[in-house]
Legacy VTK file of the C-alpha trace (Angstrom):
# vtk DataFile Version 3.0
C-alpha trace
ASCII
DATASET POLYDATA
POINTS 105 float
-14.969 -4.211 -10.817
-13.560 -2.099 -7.698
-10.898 -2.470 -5.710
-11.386 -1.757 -2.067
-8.374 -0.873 -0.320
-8.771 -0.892 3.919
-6.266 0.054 6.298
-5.754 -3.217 8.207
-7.350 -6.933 7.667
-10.054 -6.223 10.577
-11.275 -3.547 8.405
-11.314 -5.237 4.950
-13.335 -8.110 6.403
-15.752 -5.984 8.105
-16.192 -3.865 5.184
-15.885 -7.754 2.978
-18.838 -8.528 5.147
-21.059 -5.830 4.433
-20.632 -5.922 0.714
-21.301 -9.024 0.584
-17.999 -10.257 -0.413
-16.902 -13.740 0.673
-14.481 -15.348 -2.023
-11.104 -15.828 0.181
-8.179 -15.342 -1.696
-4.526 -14.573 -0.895
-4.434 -11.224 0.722
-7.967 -10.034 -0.311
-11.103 -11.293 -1.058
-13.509 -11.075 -3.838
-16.698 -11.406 -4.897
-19.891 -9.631 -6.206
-17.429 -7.177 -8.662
-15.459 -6.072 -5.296
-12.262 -6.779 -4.806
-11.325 -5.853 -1.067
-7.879 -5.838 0.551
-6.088 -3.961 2.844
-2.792 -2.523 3.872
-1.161 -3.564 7.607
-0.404 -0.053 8.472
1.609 1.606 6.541
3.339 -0.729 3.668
5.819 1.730 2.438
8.168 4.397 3.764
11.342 6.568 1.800
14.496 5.587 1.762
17.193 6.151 3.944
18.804 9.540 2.439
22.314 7.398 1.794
20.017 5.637 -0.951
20.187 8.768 -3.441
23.740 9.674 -2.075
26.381 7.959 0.102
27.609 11.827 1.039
23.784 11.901 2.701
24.784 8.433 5.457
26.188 11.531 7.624
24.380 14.449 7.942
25.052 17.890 7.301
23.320 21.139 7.792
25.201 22.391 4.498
23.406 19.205 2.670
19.803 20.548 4.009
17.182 20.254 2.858
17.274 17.187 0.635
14.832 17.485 -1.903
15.287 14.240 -3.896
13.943 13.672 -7.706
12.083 11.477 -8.427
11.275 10.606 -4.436
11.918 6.467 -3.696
10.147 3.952 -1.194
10.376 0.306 0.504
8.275 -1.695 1.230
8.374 -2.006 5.386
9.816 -5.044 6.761
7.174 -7.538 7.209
4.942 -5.629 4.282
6.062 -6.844 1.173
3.828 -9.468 0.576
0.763 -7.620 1.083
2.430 -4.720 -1.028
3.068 -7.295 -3.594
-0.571 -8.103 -3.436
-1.678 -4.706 -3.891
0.538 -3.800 -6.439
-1.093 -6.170 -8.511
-4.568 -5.630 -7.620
-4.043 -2.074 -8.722
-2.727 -3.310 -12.206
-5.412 -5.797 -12.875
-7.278 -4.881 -15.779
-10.500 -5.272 -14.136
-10.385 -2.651 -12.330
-12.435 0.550 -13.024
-12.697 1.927 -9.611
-10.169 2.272 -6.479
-11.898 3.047 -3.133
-9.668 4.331 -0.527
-11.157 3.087 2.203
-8.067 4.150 4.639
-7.899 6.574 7.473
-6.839 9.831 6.788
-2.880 9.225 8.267
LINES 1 106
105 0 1 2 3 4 5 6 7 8 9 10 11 12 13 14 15 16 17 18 19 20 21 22 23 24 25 26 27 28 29 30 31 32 33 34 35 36 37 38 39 40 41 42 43 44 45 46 47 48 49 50 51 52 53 54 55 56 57 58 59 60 61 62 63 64 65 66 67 68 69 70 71 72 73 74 75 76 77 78 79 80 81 82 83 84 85 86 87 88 89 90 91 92 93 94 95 96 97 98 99 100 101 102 103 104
């Protein structure tokens, strides 16, 4: 099966459409071995600096550059259902294929 990721909802139904996919499910739809889905801009972004080190919640030019290990996200406000969604689209074990069908931002 393969799991089409689009960049907004617009997008996954017009791509849904041509593929032939028409099952309606919650935040995707599937059908035909697609799975298609999308993301509502962007779902994720890092976390405030602050989050790896309360020193970081004022900034100094002696603390630059912050190169954090391992790097950390959120979900955006507003984004974590769909992120939920997709997070567990891209464990299903049906999957064999991911197509990033995204912009290039």
């Amino acid at each position: 099966m393969q799991l089409v990721i689009a960049e907004k909802p617009s997008v996954g139904m017009a791509l849904a459409k041509v593929l032939g996919v028409k099952g309606r499910k919650e935040g995707y739809l599937e059908g035909g071995g697609y799975l298609v889905s999308w993301c509502i801009g962007h779902l994720v972004e890092p976390v405030p600096a602050d989050t790896y080190n309360p020193k970081y919640s004022k900034w100094s030019y002696i603390d630059l550059p912050i190169f954090p290990d391992p790097w950390q996200y959120q979900a955006l406000p507003g984004t974590q259902k769909q992120f939920q969604v997709l997070s567990e689209l891209l464990k299903d074990s049906r999957m064999d294929t991911i197509v990033c069908a995204t912009d290039v931002g």
